[in-house]
PyMOL Python script that loads the backbone (N, CA, C, O; Angstrom):
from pymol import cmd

cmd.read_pdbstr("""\
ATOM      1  N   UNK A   1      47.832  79.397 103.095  1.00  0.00           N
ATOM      2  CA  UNK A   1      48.269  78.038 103.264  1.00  0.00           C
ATOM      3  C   UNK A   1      47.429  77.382 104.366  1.00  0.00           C
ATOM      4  O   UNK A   1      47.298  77.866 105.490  1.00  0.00           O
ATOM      5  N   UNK A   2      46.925  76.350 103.987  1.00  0.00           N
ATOM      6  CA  UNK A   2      46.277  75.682 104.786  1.00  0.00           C
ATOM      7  C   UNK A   2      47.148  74.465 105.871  1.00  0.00           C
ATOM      8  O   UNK A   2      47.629  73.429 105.413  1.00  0.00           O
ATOM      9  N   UNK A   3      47.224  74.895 107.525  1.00  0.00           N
ATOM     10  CA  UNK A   3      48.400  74.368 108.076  1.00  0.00           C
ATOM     11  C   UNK A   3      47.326  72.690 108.852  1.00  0.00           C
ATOM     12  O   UNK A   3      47.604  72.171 109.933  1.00  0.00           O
ATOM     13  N   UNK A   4      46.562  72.373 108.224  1.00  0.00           N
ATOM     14  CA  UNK A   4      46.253  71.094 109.135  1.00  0.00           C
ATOM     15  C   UNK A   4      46.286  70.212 107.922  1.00  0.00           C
ATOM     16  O   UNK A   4      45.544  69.232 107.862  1.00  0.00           O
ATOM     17  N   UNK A   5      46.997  70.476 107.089  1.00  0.00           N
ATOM     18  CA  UNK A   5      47.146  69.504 106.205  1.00  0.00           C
ATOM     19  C   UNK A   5      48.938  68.981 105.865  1.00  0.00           C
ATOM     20  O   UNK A   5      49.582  68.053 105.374  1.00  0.00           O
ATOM     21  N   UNK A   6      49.127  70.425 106.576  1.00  0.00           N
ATOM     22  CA  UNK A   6      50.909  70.360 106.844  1.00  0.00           C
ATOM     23  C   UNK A   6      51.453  69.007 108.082  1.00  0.00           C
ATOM     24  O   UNK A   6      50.819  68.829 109.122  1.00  0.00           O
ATOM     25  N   UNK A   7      52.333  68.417 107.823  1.00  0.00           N
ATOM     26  CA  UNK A   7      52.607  67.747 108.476  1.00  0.00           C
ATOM     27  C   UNK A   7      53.141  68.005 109.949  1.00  0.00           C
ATOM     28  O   UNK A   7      54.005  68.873 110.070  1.00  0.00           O
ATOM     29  N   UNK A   8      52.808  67.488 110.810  1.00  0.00           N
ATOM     30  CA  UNK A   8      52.578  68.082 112.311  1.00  0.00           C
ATOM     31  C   UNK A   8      53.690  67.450 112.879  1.00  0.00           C
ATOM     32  O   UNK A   8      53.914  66.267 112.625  1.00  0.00           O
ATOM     33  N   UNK A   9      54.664  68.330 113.876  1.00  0.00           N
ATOM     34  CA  UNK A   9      55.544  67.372 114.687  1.00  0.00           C
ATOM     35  C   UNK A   9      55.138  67.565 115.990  1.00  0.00           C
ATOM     36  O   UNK A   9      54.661  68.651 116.318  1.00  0.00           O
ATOM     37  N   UNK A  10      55.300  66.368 117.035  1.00  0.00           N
ATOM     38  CA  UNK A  10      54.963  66.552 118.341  1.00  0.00           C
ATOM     39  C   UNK A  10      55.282  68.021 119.433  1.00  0.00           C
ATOM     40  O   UNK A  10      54.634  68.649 120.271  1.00  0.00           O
ATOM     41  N   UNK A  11      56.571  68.083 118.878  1.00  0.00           N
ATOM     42  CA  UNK A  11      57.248  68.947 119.943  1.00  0.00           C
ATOM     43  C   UNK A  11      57.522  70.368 119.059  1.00  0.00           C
ATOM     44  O   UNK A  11      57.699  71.422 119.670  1.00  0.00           O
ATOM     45  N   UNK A  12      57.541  70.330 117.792  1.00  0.00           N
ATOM     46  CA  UNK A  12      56.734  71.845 117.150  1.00  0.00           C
ATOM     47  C   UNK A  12      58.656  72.395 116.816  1.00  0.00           C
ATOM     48  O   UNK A  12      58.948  73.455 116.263  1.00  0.00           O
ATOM     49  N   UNK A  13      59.601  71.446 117.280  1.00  0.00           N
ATOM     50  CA  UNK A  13      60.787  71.890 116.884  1.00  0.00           C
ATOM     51  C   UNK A  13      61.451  71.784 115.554  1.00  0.00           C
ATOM     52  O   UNK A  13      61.485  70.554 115.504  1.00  0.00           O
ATOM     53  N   UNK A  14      61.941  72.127 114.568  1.00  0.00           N
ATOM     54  CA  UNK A  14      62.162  71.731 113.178  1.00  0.00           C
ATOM     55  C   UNK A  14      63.224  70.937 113.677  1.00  0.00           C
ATOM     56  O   UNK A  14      63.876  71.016 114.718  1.00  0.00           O
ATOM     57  N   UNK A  15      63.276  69.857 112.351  1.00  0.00           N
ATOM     58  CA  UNK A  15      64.457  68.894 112.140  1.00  0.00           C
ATOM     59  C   UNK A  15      66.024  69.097 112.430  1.00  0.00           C
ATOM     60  O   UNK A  15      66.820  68.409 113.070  1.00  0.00           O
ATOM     61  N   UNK A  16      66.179  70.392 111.665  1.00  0.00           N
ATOM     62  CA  UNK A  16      67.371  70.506 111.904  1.00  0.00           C
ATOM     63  C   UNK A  16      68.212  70.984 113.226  1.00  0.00           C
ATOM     64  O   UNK A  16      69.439  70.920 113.291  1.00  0.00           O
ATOM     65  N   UNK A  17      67.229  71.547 114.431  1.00  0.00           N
ATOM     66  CA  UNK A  17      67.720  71.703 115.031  1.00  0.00           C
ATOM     67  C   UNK A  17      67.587  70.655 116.342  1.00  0.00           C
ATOM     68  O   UNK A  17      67.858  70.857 117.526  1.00  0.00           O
ATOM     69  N   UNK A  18      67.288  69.968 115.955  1.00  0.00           N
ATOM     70  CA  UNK A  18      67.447  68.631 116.925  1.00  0.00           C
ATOM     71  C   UNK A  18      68.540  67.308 116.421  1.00  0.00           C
ATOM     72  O   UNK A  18      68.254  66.183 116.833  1.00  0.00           O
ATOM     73  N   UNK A  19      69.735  67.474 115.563  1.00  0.00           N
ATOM     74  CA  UNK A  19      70.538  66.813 115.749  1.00  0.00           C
ATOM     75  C   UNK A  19      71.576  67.042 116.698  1.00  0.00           C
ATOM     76  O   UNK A  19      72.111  68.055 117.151  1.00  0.00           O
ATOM     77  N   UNK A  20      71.737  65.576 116.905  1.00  0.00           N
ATOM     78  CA  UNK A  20      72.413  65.470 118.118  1.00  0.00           C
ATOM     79  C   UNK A  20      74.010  65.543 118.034  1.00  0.00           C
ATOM     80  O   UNK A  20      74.793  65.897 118.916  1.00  0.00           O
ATOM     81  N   UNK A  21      74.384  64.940 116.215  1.00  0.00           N
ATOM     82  CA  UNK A  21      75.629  64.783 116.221  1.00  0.00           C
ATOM     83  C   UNK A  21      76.235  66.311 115.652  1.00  0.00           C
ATOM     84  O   UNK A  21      77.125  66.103 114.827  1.00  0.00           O
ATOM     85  N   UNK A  22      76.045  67.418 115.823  1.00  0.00           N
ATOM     86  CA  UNK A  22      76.489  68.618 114.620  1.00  0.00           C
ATOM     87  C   UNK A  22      77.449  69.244 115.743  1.00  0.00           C
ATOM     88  O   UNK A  22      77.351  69.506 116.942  1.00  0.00           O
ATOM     89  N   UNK A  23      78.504  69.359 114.664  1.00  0.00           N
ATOM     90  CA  UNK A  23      80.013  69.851 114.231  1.00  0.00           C
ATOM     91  C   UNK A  23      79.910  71.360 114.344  1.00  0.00           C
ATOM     92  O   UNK A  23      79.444  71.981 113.389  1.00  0.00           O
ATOM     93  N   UNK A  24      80.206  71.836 115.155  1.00  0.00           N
ATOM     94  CA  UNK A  24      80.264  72.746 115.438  1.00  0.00           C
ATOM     95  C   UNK A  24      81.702  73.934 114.892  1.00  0.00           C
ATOM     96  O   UNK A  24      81.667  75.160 114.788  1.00  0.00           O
ATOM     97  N   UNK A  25      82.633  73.157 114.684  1.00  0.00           N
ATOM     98  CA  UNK A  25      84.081  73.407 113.996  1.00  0.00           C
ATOM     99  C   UNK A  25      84.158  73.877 112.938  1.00  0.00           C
ATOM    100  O   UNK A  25      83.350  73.291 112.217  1.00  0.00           O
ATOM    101  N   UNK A  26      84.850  74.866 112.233  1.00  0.00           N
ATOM    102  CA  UNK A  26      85.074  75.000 110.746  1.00  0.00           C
ATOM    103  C   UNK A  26      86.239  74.542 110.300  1.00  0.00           C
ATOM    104  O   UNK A  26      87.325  74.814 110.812  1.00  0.00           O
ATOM    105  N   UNK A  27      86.021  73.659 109.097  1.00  0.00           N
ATOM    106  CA  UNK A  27      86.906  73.389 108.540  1.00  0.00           C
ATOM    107  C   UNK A  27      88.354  73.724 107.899  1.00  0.00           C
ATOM    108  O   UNK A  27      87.858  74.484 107.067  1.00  0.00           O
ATOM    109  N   UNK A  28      89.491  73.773 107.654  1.00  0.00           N
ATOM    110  CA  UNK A  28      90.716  74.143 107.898  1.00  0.00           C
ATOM    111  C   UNK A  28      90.470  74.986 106.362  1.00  0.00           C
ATOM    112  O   UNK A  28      90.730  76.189 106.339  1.00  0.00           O
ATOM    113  N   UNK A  29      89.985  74.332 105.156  1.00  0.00           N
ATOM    114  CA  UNK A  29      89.824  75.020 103.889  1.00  0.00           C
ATOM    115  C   UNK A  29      88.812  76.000 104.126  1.00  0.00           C
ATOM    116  O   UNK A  29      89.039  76.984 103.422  1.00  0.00           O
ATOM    117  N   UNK A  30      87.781  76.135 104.833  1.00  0.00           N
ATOM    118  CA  UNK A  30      86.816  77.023 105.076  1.00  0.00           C
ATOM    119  C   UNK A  30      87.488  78.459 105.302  1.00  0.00           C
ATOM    120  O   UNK A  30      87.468  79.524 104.686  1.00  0.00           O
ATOM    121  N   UNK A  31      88.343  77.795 106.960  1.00  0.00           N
ATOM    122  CA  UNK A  31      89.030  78.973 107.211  1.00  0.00           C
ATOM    123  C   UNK A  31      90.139  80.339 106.402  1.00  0.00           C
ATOM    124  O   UNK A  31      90.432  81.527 106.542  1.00  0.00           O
ATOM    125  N   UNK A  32      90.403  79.267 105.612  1.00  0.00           N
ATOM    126  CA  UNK A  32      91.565  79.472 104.439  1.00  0.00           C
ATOM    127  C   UNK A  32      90.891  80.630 103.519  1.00  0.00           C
ATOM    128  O   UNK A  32      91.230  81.802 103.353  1.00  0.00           O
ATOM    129  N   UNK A  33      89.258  79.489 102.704  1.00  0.00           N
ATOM    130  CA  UNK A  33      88.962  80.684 101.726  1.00  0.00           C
ATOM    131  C   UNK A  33      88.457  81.682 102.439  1.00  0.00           C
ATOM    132  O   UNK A  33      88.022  82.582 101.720  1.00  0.00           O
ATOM    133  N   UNK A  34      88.304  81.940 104.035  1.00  0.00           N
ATOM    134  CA  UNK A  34      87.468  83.136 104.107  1.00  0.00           C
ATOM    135  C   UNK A  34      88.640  84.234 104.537  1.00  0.00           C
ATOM    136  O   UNK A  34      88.234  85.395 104.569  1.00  0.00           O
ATOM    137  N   UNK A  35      90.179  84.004 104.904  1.00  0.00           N
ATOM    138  CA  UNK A  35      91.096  84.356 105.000  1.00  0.00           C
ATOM    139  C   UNK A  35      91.573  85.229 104.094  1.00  0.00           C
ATOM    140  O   UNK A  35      91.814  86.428 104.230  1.00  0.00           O
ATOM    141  N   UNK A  36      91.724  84.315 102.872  1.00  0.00           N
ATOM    142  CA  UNK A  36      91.981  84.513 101.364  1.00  0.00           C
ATOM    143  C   UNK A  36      90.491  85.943 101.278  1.00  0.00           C
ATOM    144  O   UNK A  36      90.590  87.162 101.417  1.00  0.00           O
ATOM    145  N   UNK A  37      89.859  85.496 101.134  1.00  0.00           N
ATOM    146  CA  UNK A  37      88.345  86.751 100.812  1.00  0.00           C
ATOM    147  C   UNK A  37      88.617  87.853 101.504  1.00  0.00           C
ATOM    148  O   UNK A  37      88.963  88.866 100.896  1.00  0.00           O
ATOM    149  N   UNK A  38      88.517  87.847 102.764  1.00  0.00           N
ATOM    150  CA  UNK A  38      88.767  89.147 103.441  1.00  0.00           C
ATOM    151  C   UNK A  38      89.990  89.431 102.979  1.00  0.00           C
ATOM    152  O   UNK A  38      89.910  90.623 102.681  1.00  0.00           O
ATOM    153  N   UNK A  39      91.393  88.953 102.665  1.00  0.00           N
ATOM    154  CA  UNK A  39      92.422  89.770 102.252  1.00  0.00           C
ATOM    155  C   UNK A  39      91.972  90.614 101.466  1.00  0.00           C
ATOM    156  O   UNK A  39      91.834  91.830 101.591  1.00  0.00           O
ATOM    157  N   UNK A  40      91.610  89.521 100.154  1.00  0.00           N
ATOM    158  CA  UNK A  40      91.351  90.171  98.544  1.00  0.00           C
ATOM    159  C   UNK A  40      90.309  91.493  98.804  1.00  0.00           C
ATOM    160  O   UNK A  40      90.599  92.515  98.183  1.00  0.00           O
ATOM    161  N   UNK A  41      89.101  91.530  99.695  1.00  0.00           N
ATOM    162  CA  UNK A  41      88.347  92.813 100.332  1.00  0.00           C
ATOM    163  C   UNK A  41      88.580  93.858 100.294  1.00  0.00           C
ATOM    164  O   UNK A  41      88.136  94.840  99.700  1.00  0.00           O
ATOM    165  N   UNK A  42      89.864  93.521 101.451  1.00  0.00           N
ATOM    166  CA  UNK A  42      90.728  94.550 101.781  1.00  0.00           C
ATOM    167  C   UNK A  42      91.633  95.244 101.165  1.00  0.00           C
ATOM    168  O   UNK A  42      91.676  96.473 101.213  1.00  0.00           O
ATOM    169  N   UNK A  43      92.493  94.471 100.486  1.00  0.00           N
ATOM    170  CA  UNK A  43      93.226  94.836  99.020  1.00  0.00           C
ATOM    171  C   UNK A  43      92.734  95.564  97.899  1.00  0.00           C
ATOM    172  O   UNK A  43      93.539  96.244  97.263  1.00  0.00           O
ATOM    173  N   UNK A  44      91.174  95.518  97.453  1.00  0.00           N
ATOM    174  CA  UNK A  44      90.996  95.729  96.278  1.00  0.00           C
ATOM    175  C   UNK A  44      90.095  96.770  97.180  1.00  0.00           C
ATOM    176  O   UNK A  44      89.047  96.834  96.538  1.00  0.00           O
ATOM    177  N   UNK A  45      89.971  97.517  98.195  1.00  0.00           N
ATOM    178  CA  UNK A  45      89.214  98.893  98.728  1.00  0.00           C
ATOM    179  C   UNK A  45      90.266  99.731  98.920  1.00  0.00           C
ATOM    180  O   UNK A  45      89.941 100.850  99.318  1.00  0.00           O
ATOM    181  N   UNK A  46      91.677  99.495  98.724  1.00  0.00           N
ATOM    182  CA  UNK A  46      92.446 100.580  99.467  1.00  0.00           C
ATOM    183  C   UNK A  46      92.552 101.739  98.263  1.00  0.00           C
ATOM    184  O   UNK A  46      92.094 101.916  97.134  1.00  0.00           O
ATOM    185  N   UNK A  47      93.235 102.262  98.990  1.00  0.00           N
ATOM    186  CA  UNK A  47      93.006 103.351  98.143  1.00  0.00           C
ATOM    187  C   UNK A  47      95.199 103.530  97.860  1.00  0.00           C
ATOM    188  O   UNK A  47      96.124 103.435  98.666  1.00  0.00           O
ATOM    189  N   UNK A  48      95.165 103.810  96.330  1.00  0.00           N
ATOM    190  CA  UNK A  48      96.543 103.609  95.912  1.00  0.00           C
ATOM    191  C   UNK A  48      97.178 104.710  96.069  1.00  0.00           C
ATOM    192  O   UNK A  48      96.699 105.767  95.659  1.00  0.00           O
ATOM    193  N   UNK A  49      98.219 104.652  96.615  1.00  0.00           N
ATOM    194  CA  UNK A  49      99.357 105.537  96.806  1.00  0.00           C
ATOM    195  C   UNK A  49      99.387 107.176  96.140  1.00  0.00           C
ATOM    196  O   UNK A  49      99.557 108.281  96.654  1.00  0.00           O
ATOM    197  N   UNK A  50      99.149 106.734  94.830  1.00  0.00           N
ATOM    198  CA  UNK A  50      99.196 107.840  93.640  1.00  0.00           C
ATOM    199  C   UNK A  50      98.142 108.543  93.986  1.00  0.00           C
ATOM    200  O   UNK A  50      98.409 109.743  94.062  1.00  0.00           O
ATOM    201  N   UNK A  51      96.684 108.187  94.306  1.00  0.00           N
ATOM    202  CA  UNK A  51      95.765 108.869  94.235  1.00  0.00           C
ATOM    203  C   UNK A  51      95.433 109.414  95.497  1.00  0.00           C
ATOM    204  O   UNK A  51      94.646 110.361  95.477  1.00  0.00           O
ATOM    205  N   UNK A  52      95.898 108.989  96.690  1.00  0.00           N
ATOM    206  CA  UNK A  52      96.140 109.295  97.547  1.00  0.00           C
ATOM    207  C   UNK A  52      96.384 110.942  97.440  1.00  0.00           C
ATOM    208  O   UNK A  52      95.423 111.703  97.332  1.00  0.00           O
ATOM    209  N   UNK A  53      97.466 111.317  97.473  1.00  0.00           N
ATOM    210  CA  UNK A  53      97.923 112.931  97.205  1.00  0.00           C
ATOM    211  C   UNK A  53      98.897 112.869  96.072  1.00  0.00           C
ATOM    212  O   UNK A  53     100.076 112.518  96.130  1.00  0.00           O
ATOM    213  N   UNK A  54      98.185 113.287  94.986  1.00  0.00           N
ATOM    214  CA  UNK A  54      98.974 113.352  93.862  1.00  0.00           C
ATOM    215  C   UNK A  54     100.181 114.332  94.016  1.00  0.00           C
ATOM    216  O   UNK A  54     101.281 113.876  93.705  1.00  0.00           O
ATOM    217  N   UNK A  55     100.108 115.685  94.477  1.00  0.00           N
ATOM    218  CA  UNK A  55     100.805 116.520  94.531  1.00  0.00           C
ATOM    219  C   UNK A  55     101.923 116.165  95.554  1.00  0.00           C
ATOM    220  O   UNK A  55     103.033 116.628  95.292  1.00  0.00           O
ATOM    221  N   UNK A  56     101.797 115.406  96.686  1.00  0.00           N
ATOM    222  CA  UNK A  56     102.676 115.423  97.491  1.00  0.00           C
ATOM    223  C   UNK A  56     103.805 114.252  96.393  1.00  0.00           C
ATOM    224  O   UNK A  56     104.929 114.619  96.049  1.00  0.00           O
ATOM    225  N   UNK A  57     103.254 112.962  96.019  1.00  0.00           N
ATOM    226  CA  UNK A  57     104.006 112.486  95.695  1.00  0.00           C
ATOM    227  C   UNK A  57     104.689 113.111  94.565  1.00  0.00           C
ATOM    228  O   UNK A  57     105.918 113.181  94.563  1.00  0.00           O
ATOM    229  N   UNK A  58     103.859 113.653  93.435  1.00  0.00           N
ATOM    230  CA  UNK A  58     104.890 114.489  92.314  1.00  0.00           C
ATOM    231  C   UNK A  58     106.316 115.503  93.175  1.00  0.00           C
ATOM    232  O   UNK A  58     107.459 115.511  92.717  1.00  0.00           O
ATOM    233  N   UNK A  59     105.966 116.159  94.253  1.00  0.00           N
ATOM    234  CA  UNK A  59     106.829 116.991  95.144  1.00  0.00           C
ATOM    235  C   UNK A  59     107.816 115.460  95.206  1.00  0.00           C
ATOM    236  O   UNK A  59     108.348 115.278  94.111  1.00  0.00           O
ATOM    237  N   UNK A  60     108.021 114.795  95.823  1.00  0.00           N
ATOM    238  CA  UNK A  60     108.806 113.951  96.327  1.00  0.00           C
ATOM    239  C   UNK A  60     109.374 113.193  95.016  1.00  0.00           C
ATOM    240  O   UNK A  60     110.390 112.537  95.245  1.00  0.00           O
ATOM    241  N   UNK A  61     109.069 113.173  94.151  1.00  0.00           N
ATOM    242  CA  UNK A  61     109.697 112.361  93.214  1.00  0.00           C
ATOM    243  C   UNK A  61     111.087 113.467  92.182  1.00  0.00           C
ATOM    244  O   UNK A  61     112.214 113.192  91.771  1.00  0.00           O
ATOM    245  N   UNK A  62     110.032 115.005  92.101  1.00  0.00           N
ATOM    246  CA  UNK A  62     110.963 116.294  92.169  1.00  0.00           C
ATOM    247  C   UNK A  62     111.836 116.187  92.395  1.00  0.00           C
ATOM    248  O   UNK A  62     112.759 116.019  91.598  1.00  0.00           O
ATOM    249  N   UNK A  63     111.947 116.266  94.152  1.00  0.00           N
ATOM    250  CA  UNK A  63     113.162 116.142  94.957  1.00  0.00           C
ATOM    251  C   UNK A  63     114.343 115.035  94.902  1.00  0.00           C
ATOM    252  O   UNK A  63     115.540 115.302  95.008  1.00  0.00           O
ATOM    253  N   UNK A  64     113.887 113.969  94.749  1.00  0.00           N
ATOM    254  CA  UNK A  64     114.542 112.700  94.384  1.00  0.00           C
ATOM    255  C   UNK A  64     115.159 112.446  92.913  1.00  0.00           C
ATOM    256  O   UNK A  64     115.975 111.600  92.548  1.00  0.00           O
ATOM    257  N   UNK A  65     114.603 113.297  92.308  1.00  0.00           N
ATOM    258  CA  UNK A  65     115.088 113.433  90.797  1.00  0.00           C
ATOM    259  C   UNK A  65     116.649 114.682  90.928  1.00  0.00           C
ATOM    260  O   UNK A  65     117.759 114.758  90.402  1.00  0.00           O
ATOM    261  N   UNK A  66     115.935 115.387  91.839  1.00  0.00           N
ATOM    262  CA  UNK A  66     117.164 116.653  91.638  1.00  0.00           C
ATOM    263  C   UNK A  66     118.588 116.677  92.532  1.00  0.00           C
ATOM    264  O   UNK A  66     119.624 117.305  92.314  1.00  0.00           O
ATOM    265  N   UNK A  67     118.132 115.452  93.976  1.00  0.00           N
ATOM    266  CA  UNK A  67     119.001 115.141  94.679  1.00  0.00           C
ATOM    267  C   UNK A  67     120.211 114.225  93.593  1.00  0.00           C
ATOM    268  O   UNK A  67     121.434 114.273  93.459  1.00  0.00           O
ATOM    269  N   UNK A  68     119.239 113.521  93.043  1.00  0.00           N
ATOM    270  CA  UNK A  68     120.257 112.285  92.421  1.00  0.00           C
ATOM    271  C   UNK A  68     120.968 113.155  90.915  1.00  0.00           C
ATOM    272  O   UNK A  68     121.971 112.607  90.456  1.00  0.00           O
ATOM    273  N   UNK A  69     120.558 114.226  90.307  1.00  0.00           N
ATOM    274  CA  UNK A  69     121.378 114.820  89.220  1.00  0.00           C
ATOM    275  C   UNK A  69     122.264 115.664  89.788  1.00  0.00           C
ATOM    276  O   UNK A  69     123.230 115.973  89.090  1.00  0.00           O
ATOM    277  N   UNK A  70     122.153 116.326  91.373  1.00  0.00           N
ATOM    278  CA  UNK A  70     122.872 117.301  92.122  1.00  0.00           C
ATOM    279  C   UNK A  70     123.934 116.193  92.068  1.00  0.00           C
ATOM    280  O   UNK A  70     124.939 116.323  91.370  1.00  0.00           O
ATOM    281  N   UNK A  71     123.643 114.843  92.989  1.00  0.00           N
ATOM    282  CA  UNK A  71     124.804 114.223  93.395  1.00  0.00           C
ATOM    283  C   UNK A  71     125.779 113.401  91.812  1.00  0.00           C
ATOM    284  O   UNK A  71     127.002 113.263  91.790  1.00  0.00           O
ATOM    285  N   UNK A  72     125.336 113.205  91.280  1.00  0.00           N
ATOM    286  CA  UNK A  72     126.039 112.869  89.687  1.00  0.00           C
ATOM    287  C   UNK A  72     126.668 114.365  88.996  1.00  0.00           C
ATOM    288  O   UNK A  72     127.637 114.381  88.238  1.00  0.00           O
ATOM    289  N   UNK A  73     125.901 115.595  89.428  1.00  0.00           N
ATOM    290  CA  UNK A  73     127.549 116.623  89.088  1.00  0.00           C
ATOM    291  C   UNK A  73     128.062 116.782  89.746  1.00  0.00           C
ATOM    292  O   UNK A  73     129.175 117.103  89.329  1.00  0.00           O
ATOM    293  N   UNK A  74     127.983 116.775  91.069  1.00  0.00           N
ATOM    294  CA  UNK A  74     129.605 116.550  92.298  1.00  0.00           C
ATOM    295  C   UNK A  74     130.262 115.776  91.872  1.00  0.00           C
ATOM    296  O   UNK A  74     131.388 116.211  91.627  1.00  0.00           O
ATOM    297  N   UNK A  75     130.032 114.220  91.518  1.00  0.00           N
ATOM    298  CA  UNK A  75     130.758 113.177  91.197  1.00  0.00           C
ATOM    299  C   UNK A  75     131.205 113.299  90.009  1.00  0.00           C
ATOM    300  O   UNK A  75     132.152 112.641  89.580  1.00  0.00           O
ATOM    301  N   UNK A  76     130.657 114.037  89.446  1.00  0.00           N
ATOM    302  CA  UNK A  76     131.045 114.369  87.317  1.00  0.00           C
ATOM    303  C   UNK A  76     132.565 115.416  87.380  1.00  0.00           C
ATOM    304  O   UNK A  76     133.580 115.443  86.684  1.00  0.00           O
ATOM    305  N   UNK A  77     132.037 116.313  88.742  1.00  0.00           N
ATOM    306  CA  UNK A  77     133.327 117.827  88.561  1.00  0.00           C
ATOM    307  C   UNK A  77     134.415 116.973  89.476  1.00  0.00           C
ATOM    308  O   UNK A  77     135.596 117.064  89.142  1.00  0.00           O
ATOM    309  N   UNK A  78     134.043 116.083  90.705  1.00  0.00           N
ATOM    310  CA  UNK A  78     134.732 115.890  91.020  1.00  0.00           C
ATOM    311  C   UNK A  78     136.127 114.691  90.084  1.00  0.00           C
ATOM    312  O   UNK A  78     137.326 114.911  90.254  1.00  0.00           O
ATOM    313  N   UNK A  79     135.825 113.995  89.542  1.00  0.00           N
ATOM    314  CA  UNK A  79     136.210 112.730  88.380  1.00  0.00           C
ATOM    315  C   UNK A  79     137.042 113.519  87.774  1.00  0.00           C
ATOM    316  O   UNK A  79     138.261 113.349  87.801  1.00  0.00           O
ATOM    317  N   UNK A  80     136.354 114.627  87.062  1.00  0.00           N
ATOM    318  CA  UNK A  80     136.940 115.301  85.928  1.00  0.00           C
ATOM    319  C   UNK A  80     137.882 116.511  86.332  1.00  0.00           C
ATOM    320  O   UNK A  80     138.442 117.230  85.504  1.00  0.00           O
ATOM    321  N   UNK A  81     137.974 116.632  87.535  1.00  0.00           N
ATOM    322  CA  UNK A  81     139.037 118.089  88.141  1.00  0.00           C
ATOM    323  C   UNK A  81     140.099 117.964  87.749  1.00  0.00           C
ATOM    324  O   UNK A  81     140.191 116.817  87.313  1.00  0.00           O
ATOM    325  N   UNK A  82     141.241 118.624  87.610  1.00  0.00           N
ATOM    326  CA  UNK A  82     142.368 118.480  87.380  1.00  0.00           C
ATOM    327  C   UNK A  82     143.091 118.058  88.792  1.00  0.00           C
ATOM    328  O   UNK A  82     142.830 118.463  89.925  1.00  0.00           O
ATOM    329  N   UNK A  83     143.860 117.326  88.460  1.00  0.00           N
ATOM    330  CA  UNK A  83     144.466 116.865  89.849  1.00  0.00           C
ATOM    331  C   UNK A  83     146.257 118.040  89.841  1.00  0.00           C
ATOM    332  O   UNK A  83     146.812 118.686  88.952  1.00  0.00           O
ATOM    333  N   UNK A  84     146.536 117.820  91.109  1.00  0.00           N
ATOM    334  CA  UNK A  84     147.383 119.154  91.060  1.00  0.00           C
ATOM    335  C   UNK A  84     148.633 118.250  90.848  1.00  0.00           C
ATOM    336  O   UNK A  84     149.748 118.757  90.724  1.00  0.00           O
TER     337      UNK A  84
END
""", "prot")
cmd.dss("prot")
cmd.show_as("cartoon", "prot")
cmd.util.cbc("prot")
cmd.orient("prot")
């Protein structure tokens, strides 16, 4: 590229960084979608429950299955006992 045919500025600073009026602030929707983005980020990297430890949760769902049929035949023998 040939630069003496490029247009020359006195002080060698580009345009844009010599305005005087710039906004330095982000805007309230700006803030919002980048809020919104990093959630969705974060949300869609985690890692889900299930896959997490399959085995622990199958163990726990076991237990929760056998607590709740234990406690429905206490309540079944108890209903159905003969009363004296």
């Amino acid at each position: 590229m040939n630069t003496t045919f490029a247009p020359q500025r006195p002080s060698g600073v580009p345009d844009t960084l010599r305005l005087q009026s710039r906004d330095t602030r982000t805007p309230v929707v700006d803030r919002i979608a980048l809020h919104l983005g990093l959630w969705l980020l974060i949300w869609g990297s985690r890692t889900p429950r299930l896959t997490d430890d399959r085995e622990r949760h199958a163990r726990a769902r076991r237990v929760g299955t056998a607590n709740a049929a234990r406690e429905h035949a206490y309540l079944r023998e108890a209903l159905l006992a003969p009363r004296p």
